[in-house]
C-alpha positions as CSV (number, residue, x, y, z in Angstrom):
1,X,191.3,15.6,140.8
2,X,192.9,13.6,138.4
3,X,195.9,15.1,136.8
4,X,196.2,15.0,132.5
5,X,199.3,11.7,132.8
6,X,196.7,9.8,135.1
7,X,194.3,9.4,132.2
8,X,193.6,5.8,130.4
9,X,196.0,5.6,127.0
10,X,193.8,5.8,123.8
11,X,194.1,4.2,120.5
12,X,197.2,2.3,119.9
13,X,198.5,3.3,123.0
14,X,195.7,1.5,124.5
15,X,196.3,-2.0,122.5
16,X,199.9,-1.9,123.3
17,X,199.0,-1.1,127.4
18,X,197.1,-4.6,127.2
19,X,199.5,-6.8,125.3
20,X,201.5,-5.8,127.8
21,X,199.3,-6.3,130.4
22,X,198.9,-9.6,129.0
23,X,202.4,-10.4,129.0
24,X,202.8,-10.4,133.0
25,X,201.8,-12.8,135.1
26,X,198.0,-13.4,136.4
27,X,197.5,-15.3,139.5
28,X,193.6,-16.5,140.3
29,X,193.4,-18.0,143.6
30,X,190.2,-19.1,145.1
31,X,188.5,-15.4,146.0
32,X,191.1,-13.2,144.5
33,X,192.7,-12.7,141.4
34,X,196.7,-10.5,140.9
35,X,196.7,-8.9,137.7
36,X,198.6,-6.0,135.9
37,X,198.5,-2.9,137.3
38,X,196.6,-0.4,134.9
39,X,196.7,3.2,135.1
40,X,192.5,3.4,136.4
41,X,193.8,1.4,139.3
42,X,195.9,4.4,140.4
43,X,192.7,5.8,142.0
44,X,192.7,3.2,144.8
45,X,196.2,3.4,145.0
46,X,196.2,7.1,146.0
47,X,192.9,6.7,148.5
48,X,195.7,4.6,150.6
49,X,199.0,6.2,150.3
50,X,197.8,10.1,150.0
51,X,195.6,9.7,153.5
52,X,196.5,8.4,156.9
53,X,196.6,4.8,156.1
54,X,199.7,5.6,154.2
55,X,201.4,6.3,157.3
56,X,203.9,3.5,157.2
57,X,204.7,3.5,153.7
58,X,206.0,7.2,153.7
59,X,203.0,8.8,153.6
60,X,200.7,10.4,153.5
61,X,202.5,11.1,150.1
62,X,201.0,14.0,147.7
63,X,199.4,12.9,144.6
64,X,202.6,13.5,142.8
65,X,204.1,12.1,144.7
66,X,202.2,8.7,145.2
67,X,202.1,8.9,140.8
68,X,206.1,8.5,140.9
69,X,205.9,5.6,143.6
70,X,203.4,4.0,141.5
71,X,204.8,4.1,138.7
72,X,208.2,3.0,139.8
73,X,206.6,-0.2,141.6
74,X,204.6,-0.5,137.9
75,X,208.0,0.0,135.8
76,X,209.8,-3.3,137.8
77,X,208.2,-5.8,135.5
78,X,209.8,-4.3,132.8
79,X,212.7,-3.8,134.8
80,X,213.4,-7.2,137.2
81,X,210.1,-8.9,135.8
82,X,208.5,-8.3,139.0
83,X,206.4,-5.4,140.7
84,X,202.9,-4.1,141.9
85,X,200.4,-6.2,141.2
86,X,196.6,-5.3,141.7
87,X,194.4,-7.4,144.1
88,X,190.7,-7.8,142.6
89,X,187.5,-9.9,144.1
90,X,187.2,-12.9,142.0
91,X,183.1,-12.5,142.1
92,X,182.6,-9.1,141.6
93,X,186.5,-7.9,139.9
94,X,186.4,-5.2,142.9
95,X,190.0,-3.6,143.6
96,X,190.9,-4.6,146.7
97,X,194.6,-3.3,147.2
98,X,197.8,-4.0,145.9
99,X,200.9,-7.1,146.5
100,X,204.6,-6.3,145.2
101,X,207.3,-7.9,145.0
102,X,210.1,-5.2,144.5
103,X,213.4,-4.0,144.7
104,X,213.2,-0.9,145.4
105,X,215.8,2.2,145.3
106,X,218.1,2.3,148.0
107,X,216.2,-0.7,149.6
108,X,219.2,-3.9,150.4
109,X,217.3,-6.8,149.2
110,X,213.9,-7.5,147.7
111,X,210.8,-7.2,149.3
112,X,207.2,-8.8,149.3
113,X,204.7,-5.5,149.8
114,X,201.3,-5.4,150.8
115,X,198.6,-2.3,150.6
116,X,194.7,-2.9,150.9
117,X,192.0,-0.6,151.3
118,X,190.2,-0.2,154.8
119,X,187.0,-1.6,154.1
120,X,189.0,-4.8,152.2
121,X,191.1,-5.5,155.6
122,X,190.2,-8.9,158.2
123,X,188.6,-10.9,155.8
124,X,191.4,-13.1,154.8
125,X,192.1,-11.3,151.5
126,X,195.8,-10.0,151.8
127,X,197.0,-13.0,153.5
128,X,195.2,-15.1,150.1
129,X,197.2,-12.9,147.9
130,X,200.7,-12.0,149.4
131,X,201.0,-16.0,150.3
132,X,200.5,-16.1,146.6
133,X,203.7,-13.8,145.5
134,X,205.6,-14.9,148.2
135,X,205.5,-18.3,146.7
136,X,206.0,-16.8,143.3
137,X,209.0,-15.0,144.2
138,X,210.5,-18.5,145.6
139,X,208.8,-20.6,143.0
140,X,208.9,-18.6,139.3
141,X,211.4,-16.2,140.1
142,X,213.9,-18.3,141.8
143,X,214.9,-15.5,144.3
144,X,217.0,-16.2,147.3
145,X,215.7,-13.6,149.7
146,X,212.6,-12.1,150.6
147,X,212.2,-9.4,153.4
148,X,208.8,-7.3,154.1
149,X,210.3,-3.7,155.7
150,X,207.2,-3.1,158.0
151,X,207.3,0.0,159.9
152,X,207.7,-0.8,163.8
153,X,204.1,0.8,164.5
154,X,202.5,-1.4,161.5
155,X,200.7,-4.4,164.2
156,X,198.4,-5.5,161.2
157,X,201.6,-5.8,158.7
158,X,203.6,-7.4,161.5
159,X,200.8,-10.0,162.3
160,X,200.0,-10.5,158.2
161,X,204.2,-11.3,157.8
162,X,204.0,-13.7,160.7
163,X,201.1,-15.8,159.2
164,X,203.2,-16.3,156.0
165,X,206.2,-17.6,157.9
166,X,208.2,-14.5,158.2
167,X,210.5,-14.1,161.2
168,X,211.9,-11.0,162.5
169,X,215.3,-10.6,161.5
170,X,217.1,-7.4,163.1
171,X,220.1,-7.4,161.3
172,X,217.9,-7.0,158.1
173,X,216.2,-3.7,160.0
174,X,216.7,-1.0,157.3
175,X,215.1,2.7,156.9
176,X,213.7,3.2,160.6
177,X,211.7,-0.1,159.6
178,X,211.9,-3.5,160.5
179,X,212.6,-6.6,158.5
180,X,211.1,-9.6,158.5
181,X,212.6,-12.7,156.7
182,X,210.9,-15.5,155.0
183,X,212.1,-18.4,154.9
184,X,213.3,-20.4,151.5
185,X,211.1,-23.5,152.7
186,X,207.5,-22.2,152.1
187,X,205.1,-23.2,155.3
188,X,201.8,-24.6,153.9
């Protein structure tokens, strides 16, 4: 059931949520394309951190709840000029999940994020994108450090983080989840 604050902005409201929109960076790799988050993609959002599959990210989370965490992963452009970007198919503009790259409350450094829908996972799709902000985060945003928290349980976040060069680093470990580093030198 979608709740009144979850519906689409009308009118002017509307014009400014896409000049906004606009404003943010759009990445369009070979299948997949990272655009702005918009409040209709909050649906797919919820179908992965309100059911079991949002086990290691806190969840399941209530609908409220997964609203505020949303919107505070959505409010970090504004905020650090970086956040939650959505994850659509190139051929048919399918959602397929979500990539972040966040600083999060309470969290010790910044962190690259990745959430995808069941029926989106082992075809090559989250590794495509998250390669993509982890090289933006290095690249266009200059940062210093990137860490991916992964809960210790997480095998298919642990194995995604290893493709894109991450190493375990335990004195990163944070939360009840581990960290893994990667490195400034990005590994083709």
């Amino acid at each position: 059931m979608n709740r009144p604050w979850e519906a689409d902005p009308q009118g002017q409201a509307a014009v400014a949520t896409d000049r906004i929109a606009g404003s943010l960076p759009r990445i369009a790799l070979a299948r997949v394309t990272l655009r702005a988050p918009y409040i209709s993609d909050f649906e797919d959002y919820a179908k992965i951190v309100c059911t079991e599959r949002g086990q290691y990210v806190d969840g399941p989370m209530s609908r409220d709840d997964a609203w505020l965490d949303f919107n505070q992963l959505v409010a970090g452009w504004l905020l650090r000029g970086a956040g939650l970007w959505t994850v659509v198919r190139n051929d048919d503009m399918k959602t397929l999940g979500f990539v972040m790259l966040d600083h999060e409350f309470g969290d010790p450094e910044p962190e690259l994020g990745f959430l995808f829908l069941e029926e989106f996972e082992g075809q090559g799709y989250a590794l495509e994108a998250a390669r993509s902000a982890r090289n933006n985060a290095y690249n266009a945003l200059s940062w210093e450090t990137l860490v991916s928290y992964i809960h210790p349980d997480n095998a298919r976040a642990i194995k995604l983080a290893e493709r894109l060069g991450a190493e375990r680093d335990e004195s990163a470990d944070f939360g009840g989840c581990i960290a893994y580093r990667y490195p400034r030198e990005i590994p083709e």
